[in-house]
N, C-alpha and C positions, 0 to 999 in steps of 0.2 A: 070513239069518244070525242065529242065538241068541246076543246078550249076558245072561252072566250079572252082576249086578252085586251085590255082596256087602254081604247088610246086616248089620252088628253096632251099628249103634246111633250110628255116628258119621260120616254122611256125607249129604252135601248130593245128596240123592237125586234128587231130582225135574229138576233143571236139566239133571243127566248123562241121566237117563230120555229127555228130549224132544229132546236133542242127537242120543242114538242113533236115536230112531224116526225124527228128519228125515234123517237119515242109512240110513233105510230097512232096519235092524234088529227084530225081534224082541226086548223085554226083560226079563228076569226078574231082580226085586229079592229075594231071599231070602238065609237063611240055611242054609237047608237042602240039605245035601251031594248027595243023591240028585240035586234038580230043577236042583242046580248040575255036577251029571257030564252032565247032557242040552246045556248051553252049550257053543256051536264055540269061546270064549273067557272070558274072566276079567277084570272091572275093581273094583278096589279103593277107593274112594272115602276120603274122611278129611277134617275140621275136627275140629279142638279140640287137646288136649294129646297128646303120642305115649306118654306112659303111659299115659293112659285108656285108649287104643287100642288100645295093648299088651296091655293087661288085660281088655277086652274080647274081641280074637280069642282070648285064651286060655281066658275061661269059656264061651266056645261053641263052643271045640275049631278053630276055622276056622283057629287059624296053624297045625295041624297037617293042616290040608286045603290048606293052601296049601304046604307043604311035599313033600304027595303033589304037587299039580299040578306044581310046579318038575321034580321030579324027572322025571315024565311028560313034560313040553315043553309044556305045555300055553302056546296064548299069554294073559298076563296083562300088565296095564297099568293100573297105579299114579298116582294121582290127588293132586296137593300133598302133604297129609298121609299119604295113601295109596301114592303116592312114598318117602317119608321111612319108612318101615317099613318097606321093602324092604331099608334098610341094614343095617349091623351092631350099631350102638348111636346112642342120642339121649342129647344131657348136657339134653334140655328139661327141668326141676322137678329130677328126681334120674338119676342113670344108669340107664338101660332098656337091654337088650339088643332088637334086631327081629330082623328076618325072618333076615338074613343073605344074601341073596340078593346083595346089593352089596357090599365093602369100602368101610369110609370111615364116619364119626359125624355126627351130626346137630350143629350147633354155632348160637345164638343169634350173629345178628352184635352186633358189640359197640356199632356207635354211633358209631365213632371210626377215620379211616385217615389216617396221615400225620400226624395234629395236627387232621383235616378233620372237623367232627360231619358226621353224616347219617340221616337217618329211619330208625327201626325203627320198626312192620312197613315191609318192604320193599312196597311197595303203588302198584302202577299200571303201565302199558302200556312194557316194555324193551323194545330189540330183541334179536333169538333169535339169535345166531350159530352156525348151522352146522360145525363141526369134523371129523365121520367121518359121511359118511352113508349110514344102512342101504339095506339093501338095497330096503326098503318104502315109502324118501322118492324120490321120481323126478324132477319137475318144478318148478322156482322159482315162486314166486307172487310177484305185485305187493307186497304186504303184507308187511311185516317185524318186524311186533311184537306181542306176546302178553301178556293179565293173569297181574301177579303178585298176591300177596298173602300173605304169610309172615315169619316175626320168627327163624327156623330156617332153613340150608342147609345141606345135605351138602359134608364136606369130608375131603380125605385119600382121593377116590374113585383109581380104576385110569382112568389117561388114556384108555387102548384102549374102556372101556366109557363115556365121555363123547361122543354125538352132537352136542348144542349146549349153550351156555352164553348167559346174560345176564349183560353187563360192570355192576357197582352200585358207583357210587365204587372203581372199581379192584379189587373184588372179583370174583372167576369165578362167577359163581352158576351151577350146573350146572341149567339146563332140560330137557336130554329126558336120559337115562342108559338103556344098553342090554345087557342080559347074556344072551344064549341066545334062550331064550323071555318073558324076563322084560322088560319096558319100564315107564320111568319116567316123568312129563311133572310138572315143577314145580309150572307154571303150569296154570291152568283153559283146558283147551282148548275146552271148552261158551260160556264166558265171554270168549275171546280172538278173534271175530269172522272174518275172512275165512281169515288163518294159522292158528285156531286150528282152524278147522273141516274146513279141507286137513287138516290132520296126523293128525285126527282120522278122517277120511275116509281117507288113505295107509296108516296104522297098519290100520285095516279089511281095505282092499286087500289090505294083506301076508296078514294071518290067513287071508282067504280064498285067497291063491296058494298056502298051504299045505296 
């Protein structure tokens, strides 16, 4: 199986690279549209701010390649930051519009629930709760908890496109999100060890039942 992995300049390339080839893929890091219509799929990578990265897919035209693949059904799957562009808009630095592919805004948590402080970035192993599951997750695993690392979550999403969530001081942090052909995962699933690498592996599965 050919992953394509889309490089615009802002993503933690190489950790996602060697997660797919243990996982016994084919991988291709580029930017270039051609050698990315030869991939049997799509992952989006992403660190840093979501306007840069906004602004980046757009001087190299890629959010309008990504726009063609949504349409197509192509399967794609969105990586923390790479996640969070999948929405409709981020408030991170100034209001950005993204991909549009999700309903719902990217919102900094605030610090503060109930009267309660608690850490921003949100940063270290939650457990993943389960709520609607696709059709590509099959089997339970031992393991019930995945790295986070994030100071932004999506909120205001559509319930029906929410697969699992991580509870953070009473907040829903939405971990996997799911639209069509389009998939999300919060958390670093290269980085999230035994769950992270099932899901990772399941998410495969699917693409190739297709």
């Amino acid at each position: 199986m050919k992953m394509g992995v889309i490089d615009y300049g802002m993503g933690n390339l190489f950790s996602v690279e060697q997660a797919l080839k243990r996982l016994g893929c084919e991988v291709i890091i580029t930017a270039d549209e051609k050698a990315l219509d030869t991939a049997d799929a799509l992952l989006l990578p992403g660190v840093g701010a979501f306007p840069d990265a906004r602004k980046r897919l757009a001087e190299t035209n890629l959010d309008q390649y990504l726009q063609k693949a949504q349409r197509e059904n192509r399967p794609l799957l969105g990586i923390c930051l790479g996640m969070q562009l999948l929405f409709e808009q981020s408030d991170e630095v100034t209001p950005t519009k993204g991909l549009g592919f999700f309903k719902g805004c990217i919102k900094r948590f605030s610090g503060s629930q109930e009267g309660q402080a608690y850490r921003v970035p949100h940063m270290g192993w939650n457990e993943l709760i389960v709520t609607n599951r696709p059709a590509w997750l099959h089997n339970e695993v031992s393991a019930k908890h995945v790295y986070f690392v994030h100071s932004f979550y999506a909120t205001d999403i559509v319930e029906s496109e929410l697969v699992a969530y991580a509870d953070y001081f009473g907040i829903q942090v939405p971990g996997i999100v799911m639209n069509g052909s389009v998939t999300g995962m919060q958390f670093h699933p290269e980085k999230s060890g035994e769950l992270g690498v099932y899901l990772l592996e399941q998410w495969l599965e699917g693409v190739k039942a297709c």
